[in-house]
mmCIF file as gemmi writes it, N, C-alpha and C atoms, coordinates in Angstrom:
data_model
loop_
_atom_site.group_PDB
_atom_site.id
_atom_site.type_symbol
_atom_site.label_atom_id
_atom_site.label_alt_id
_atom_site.label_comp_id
_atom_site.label_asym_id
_atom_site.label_entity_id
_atom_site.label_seq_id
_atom_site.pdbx_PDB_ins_code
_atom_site.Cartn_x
_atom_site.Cartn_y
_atom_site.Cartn_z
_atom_site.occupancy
_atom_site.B_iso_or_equiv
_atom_site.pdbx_formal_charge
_atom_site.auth_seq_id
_atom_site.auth_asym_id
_atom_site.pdbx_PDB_model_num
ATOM 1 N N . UNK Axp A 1 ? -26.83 25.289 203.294 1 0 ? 1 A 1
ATOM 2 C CA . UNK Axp A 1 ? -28.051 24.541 203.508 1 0 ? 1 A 1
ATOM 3 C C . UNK Axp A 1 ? -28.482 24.69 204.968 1 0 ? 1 A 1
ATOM 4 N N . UNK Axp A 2 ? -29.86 24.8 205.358 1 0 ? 2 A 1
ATOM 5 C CA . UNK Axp A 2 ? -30.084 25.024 206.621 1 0 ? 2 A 1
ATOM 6 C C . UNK Axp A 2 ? -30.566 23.394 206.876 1 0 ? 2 A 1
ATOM 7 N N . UNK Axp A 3 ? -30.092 23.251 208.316 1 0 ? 3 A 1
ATOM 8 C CA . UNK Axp A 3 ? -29.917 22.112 209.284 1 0 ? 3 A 1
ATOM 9 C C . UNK Axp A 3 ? -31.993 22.088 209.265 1 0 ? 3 A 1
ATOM 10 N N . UNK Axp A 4 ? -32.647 20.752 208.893 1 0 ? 4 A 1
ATOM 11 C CA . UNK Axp A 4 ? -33.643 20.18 208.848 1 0 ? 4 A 1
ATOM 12 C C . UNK Axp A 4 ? -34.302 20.769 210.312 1 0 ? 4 A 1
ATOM 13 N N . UNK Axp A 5 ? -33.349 20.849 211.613 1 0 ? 5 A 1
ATOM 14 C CA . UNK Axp A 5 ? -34.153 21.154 212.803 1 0 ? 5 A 1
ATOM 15 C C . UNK Axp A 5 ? -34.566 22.759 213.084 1 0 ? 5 A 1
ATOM 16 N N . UNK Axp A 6 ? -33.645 23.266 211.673 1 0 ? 6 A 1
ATOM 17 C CA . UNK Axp A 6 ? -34.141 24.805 212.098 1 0 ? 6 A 1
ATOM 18 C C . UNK Axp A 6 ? -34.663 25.606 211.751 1 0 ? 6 A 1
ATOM 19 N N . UNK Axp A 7 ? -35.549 24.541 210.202 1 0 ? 7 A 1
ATOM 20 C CA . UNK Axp A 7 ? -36.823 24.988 209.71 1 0 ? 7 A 1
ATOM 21 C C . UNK Axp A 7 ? -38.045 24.888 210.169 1 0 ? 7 A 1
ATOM 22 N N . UNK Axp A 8 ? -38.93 25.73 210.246 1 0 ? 8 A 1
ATOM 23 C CA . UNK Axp A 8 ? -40.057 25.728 210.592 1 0 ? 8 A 1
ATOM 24 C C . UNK Axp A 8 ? -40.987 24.647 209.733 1 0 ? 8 A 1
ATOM 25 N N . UNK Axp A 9 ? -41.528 23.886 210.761 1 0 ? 9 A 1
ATOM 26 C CA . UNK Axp A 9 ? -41.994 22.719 209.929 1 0 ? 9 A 1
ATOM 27 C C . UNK Axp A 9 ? -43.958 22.62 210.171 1 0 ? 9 A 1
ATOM 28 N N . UNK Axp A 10 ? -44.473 22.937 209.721 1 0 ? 10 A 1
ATOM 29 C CA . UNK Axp A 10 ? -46.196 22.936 209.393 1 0 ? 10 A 1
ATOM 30 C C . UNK Axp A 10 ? -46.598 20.89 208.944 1 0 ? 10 A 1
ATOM 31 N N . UNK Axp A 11 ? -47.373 20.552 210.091 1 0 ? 11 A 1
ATOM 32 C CA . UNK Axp A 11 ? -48.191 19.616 209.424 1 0 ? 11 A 1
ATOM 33 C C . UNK Axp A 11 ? -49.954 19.961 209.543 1 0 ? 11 A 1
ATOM 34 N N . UNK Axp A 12 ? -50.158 19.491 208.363 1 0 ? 12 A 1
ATOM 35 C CA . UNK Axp A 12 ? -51.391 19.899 207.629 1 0 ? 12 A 1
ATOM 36 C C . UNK Axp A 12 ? -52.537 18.806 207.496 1 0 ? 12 A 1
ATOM 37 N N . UNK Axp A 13 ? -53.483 18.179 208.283 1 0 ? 13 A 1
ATOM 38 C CA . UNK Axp A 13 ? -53.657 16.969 208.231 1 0 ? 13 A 1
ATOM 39 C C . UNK Axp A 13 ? -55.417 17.565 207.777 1 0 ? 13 A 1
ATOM 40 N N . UNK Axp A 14 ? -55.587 17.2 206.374 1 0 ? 14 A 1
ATOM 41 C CA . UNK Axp A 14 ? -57.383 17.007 206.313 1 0 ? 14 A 1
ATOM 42 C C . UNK Axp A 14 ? -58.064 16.174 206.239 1 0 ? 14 A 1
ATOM 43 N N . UNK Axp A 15 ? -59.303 16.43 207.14 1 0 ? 15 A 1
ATOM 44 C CA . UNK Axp A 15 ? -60.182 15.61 207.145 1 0 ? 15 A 1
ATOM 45 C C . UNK Axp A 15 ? -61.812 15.917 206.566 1 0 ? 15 A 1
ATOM 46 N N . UNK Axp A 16 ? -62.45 14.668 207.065 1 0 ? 16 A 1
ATOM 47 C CA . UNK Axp A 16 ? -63.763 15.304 206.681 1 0 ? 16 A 1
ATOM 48 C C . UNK Axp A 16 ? -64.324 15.255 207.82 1 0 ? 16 A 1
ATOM 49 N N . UNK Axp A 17 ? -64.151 16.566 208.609 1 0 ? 17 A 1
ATOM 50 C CA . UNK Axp A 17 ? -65.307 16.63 210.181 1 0 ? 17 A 1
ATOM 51 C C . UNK Axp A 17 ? -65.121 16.115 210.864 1 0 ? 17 A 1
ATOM 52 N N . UNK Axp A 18 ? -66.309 15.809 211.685 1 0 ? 18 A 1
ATOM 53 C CA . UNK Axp A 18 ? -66.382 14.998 212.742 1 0 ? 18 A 1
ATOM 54 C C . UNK Axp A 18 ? -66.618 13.717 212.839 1 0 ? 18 A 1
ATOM 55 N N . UNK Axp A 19 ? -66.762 13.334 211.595 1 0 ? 19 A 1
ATOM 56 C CA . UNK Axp A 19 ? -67.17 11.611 211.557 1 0 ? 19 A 1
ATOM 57 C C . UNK Axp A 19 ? -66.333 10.757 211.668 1 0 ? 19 A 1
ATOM 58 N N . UNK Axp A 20 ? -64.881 11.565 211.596 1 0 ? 20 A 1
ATOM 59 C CA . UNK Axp A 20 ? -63.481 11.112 211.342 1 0 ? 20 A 1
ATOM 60 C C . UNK Axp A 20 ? -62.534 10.774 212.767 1 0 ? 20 A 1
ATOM 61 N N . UNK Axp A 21 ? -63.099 11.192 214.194 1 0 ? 21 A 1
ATOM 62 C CA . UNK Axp A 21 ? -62.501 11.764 215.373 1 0 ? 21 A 1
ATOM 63 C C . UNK Axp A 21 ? -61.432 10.338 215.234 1 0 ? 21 A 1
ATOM 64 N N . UNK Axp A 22 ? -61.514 9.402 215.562 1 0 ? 22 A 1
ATOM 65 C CA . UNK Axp A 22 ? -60.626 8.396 215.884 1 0 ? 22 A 1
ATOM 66 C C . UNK Axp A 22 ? -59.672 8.313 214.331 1 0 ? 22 A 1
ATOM 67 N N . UNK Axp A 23 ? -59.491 7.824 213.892 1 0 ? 23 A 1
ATOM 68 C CA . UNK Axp A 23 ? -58.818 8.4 212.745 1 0 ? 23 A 1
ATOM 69 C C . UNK Axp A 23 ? -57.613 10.033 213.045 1 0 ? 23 A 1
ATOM 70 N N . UNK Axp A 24 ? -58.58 10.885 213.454 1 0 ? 24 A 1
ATOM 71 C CA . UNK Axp A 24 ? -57.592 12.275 213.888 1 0 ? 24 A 1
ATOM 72 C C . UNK Axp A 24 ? -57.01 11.468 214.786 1 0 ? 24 A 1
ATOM 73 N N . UNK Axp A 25 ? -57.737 11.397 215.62 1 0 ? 25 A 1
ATOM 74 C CA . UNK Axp A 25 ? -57.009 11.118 217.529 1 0 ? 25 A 1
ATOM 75 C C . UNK Axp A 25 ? -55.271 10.184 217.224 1 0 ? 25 A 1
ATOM 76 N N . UNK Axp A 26 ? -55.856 9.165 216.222 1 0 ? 26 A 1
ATOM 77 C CA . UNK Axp A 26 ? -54.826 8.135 215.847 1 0 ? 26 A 1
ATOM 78 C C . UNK Axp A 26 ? -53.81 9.128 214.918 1 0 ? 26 A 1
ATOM 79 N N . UNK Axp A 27 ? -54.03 9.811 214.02 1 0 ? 27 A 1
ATOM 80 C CA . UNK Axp A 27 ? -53.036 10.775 213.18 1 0 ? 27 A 1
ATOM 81 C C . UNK Axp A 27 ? -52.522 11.332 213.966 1 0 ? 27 A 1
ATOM 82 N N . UNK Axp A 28 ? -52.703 12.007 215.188 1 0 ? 28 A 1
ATOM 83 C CA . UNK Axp A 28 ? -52.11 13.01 216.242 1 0 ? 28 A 1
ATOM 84 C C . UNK Axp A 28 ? -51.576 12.071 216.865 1 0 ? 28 A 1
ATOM 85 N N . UNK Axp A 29 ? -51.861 11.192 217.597 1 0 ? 29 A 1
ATOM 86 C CA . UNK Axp A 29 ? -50.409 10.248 218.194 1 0 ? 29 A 1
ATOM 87 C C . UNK Axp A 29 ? -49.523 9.856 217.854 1 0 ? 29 A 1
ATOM 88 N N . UNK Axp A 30 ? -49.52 9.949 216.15 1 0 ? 30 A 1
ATOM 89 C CA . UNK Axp A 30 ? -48.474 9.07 215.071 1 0 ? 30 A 1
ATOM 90 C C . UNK Axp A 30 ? -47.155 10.478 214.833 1 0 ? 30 A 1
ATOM 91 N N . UNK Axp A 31 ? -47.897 11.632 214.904 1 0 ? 31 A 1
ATOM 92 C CA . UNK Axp A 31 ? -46.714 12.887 214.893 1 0 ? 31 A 1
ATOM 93 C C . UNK Axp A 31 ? -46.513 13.325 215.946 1 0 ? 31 A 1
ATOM 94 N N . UNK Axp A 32 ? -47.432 13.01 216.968 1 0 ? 32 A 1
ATOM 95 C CA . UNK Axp A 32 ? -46.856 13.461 218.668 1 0 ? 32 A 1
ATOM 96 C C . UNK Axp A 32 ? -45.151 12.107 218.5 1 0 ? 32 A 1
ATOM 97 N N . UNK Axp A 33 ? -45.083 11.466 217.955 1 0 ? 33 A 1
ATOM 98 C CA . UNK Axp A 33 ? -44.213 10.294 217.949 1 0 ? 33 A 1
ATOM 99 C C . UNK Axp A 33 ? -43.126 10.162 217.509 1 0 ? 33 A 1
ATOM 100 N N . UNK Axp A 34 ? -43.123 11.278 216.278 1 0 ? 34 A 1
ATOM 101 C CA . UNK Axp A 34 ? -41.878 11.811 215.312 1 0 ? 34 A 1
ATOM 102 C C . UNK Axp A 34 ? -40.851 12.475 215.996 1 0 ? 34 A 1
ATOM 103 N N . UNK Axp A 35 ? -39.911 12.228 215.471 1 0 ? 35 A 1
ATOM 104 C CA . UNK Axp A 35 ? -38.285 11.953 216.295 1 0 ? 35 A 1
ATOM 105 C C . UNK Axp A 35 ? -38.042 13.734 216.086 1 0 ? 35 A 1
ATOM 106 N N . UNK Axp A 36 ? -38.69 14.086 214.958 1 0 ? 36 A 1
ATOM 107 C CA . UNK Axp A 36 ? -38.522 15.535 214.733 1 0 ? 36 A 1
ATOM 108 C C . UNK Axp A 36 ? -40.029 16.194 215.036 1 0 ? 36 A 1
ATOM 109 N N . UNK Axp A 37 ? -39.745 17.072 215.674 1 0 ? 37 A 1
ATOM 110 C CA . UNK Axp A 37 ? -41.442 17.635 216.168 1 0 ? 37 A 1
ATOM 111 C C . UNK Axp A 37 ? -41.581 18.947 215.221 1 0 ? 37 A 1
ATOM 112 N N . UNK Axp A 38 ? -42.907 18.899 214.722 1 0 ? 38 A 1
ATOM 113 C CA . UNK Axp A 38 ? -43.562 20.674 213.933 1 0 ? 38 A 1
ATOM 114 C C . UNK Axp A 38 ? -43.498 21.633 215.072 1 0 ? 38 A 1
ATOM 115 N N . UNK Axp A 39 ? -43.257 22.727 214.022 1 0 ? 39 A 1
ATOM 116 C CA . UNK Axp A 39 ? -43.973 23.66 214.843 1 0 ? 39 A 1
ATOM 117 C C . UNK Axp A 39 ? -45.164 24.66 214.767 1 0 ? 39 A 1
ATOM 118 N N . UNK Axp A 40 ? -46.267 23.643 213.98 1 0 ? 40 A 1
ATOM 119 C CA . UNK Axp A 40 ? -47.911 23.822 213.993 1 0 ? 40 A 1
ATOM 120 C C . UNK Axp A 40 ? -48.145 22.349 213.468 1 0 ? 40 A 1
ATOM 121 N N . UNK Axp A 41 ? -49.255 22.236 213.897 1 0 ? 41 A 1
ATOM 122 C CA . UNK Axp A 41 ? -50.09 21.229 213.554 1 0 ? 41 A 1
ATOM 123 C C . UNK Axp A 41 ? -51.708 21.632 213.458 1 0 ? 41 A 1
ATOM 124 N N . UNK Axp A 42 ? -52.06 21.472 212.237 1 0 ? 42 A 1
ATOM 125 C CA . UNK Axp A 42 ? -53.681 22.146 211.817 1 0 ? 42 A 1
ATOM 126 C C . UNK Axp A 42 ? -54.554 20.743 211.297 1 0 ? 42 A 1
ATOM 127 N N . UNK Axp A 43 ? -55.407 20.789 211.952 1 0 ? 43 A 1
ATOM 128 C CA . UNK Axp A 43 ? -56.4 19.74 211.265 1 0 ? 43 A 1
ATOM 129 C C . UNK Axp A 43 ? -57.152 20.981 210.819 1 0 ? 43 A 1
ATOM 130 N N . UNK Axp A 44 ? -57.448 19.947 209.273 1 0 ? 44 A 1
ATOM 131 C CA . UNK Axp A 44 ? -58.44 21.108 208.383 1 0 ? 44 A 1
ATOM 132 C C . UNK Axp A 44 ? -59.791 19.889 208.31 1 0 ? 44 A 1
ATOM 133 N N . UNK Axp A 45 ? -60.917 20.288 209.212 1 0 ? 45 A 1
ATOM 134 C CA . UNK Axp A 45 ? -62.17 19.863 208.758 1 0 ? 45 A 1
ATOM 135 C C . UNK Axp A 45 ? -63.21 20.739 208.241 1 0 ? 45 A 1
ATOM 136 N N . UNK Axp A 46 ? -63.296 21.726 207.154 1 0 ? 46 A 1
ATOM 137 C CA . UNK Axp A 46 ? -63.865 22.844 206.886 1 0 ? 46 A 1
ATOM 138 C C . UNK Axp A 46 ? -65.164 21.843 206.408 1 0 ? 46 A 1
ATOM 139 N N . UNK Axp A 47 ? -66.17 22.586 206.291 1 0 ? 47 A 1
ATOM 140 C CA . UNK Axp A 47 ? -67.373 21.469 206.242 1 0 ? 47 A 1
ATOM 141 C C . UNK Axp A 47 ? -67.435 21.728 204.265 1 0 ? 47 A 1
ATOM 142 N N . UNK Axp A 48 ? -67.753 20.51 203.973 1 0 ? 48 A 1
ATOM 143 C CA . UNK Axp A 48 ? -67.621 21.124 202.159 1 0 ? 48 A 1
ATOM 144 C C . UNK Axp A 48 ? -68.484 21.662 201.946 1 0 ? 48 A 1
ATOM 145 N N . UNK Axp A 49 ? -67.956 22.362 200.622 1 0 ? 49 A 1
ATOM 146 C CA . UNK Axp A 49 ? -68.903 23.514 199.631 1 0 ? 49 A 1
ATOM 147 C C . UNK Axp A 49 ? -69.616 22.173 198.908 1 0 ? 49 A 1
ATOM 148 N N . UNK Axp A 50 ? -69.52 21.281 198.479 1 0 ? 50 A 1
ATOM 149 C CA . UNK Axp A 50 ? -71.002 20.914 197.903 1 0 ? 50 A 1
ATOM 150 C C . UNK Axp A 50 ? -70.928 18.873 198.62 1 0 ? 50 A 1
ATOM 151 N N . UNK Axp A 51 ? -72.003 18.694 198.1 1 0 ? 51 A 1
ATOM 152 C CA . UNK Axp A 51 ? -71.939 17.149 198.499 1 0 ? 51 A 1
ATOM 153 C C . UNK Axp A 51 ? -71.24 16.301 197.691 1 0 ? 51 A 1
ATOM 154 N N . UNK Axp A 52 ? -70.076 16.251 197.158 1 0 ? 52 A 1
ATOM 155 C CA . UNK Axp A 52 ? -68.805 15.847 196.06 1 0 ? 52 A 1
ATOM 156 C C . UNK Axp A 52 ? -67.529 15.38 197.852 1 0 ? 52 A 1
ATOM 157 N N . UNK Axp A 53 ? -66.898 13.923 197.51 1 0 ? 53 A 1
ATOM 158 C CA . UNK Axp A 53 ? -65.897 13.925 198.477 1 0 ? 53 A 1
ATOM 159 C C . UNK Axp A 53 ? -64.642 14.641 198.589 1 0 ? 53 A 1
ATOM 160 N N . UNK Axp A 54 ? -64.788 15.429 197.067 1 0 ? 54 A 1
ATOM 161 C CA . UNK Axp A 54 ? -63.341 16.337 197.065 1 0 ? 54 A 1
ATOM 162 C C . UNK Axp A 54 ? -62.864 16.66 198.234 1 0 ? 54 A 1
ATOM 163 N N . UNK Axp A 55 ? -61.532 16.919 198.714 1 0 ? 55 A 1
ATOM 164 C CA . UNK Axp A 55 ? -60.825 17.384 199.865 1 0 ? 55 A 1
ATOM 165 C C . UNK Axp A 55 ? -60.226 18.411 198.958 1 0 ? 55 A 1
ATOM 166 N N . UNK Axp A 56 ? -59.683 18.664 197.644 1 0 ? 56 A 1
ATOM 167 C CA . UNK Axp A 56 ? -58.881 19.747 197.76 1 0 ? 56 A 1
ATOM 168 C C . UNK Axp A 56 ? -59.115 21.012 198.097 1 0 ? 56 A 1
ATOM 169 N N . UNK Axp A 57 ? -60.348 21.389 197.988 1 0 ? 57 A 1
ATOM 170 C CA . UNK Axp A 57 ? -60.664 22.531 198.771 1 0 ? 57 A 1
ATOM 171 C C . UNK Axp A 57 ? -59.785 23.148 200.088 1 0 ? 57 A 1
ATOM 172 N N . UNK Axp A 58 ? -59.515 21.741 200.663 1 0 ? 58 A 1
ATOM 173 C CA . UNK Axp A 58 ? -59.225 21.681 202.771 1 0 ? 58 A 1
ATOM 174 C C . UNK Axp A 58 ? -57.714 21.801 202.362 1 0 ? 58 A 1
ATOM 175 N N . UNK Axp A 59 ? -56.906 21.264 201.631 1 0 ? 59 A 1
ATOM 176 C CA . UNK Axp A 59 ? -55.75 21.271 201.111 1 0 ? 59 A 1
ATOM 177 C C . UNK Axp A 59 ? -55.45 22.629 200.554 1 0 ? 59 A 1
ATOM 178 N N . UNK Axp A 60 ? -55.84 23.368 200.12 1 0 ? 60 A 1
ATOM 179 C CA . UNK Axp A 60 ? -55.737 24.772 199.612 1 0 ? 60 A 1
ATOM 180 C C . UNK Axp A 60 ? -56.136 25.387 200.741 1 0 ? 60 A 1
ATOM 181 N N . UNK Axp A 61 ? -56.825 25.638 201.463 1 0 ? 61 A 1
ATOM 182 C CA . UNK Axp A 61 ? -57.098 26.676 202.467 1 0 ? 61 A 1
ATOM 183 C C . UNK Axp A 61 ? -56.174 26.557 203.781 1 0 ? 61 A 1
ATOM 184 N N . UNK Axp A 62 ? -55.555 24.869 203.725 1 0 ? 62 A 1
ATOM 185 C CA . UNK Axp A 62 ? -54.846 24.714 204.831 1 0 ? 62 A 1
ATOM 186 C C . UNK Axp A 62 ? -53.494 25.434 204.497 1 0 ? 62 A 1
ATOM 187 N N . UNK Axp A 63 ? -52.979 25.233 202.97 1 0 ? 63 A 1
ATOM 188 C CA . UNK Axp A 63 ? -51.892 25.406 202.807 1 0 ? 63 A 1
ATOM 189 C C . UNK Axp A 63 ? -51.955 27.142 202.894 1 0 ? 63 A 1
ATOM 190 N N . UNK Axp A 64 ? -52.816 27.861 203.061 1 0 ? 64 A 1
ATOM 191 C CA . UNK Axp A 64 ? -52.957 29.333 203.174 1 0 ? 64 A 1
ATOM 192 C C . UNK Axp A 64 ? -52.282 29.615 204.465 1 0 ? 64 A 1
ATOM 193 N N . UNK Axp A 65 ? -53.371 28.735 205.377 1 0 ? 65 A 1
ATOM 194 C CA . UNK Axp A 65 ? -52.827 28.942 206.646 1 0 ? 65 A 1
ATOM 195 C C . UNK Axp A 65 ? -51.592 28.811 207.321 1 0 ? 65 A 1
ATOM 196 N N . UNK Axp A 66 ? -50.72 28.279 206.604 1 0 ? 66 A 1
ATOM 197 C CA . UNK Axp A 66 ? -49.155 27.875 206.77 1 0 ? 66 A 1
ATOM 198 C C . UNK Axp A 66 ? -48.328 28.868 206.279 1 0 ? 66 A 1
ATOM 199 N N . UNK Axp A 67 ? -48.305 30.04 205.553 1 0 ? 67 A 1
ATOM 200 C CA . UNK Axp A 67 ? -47.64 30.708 204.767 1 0 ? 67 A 1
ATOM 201 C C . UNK Axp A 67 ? -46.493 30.863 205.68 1 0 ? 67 A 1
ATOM 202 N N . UNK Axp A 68 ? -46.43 30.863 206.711 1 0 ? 68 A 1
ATOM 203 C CA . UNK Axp A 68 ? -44.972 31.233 207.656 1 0 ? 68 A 1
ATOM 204 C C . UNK Axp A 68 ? -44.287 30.143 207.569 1 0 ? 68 A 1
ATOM 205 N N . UNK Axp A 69 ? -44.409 29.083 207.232 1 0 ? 69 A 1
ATOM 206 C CA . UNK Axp A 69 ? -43.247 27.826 207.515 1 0 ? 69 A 1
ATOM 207 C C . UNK Axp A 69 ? -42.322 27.436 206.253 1 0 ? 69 A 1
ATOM 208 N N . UNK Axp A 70 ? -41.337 26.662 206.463 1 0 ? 70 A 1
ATOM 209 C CA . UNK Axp A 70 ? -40.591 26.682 205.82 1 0 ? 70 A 1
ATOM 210 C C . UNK Axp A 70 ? -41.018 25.131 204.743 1 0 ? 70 A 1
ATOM 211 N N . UNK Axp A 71 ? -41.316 24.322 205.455 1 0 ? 71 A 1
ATOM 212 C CA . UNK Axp A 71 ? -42.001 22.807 205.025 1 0 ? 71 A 1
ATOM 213 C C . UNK Axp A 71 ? -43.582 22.768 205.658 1 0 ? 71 A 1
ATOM 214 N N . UNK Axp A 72 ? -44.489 22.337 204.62 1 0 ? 72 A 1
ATOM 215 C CA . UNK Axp A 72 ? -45.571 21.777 204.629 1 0 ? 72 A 1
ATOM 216 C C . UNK Axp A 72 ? -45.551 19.991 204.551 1 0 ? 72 A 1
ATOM 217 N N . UNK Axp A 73 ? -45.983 19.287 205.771 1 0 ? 73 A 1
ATOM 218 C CA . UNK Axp A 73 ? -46.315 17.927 205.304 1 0 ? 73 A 1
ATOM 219 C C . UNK Axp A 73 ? -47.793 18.153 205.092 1 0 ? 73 A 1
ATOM 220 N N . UNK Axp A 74 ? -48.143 17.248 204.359 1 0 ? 74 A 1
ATOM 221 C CA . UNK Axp A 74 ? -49.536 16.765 203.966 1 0 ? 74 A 1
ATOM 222 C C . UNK Axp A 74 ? -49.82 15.146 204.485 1 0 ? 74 A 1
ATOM 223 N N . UNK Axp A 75 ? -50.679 15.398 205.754 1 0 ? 75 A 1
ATOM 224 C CA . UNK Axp A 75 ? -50.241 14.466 206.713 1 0 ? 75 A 1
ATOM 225 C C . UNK Axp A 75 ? -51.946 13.471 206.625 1 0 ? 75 A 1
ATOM 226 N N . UNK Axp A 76 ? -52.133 12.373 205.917 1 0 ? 76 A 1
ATOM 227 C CA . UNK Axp A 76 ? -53.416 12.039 205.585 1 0 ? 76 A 1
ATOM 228 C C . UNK Axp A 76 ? -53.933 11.243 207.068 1 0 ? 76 A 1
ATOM 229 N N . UNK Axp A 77 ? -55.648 11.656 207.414 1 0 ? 77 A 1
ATOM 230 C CA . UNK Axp A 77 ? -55.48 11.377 208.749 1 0 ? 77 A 1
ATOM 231 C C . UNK Axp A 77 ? -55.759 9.677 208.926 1 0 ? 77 A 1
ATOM 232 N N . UNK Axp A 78 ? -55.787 8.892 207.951 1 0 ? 78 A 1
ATOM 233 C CA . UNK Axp A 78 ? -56.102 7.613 207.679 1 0 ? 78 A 1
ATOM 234 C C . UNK Axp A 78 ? -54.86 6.774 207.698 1 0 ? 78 A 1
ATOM 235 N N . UNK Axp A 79 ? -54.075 7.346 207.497 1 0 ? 79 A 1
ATOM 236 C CA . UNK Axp A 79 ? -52.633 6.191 207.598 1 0 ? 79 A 1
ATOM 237 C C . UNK Axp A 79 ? -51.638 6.589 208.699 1 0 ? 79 A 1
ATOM 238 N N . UNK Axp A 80 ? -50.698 5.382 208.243 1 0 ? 80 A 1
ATOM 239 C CA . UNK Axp A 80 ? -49.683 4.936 209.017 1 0 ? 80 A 1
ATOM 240 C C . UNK Axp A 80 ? -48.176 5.73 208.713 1 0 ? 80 A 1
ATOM 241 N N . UNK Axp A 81 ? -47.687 6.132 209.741 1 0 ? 81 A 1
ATOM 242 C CA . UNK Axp A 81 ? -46.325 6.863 209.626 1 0 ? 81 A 1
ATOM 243 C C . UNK Axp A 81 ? -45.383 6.379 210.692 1 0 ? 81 A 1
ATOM 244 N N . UNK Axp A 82 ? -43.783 5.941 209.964 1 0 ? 82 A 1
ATOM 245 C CA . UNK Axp A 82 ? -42.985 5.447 211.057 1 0 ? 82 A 1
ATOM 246 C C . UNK Axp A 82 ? -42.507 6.846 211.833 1 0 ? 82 A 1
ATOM 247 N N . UNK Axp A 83 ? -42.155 6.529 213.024 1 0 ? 83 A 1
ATOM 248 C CA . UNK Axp A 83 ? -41.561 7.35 213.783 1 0 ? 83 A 1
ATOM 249 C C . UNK Axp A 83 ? -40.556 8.528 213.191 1 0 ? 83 A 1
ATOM 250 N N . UNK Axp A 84 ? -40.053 7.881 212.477 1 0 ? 84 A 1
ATOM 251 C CA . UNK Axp A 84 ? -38.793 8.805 211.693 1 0 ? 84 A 1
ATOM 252 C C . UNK Axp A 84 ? -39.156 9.33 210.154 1 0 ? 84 A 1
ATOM 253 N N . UNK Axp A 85 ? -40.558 9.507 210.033 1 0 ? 85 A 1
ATOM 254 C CA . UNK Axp A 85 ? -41.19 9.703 209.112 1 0 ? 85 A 1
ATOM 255 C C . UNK Axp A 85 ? -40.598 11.149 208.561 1 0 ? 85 A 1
């Protein structure tokens, strides 16, 4: 089994744009905070394909962008995460 610190770890946090900034700002301090640190962090605000609130779109294209890591979190930019999350 490989040791948790020596996988490459991807967090994936989507949003919707720019309407969201405080919300991000607050998601990025909550994993700047984690006892275990990534090694990427992607906010996905791709602007949507139609006027529907779907996100999975941002969730599929983010998870493209990760193909090198070993763990994907799916890191929602609206909530709360303990330190040792």
């Amino acid at each position: 089994m490989i040791p948790i610190v020596d996988l490459k770890i991807g967090i994936l946090i989507p949003t919707r744009g720019t309407e969201r900034i405080e919300f991000i700002k607050n998601a990025l301090r909550i994993v700047d905070a984690q006892t275990i640190k990534p090694h990427r962090i992607e906010v996905i605000g791709d602007p949507p394909k139609s006027e529907s609130c779907d996100i999975t779109y941002r969730y599929r294209n983010g998870y493209q962008r990760f193909s090198d890591m070993d763990i994907i979190f799916f890191w929602e930019d609206d909530d709360w995460y303990a330190s040792d999350y």
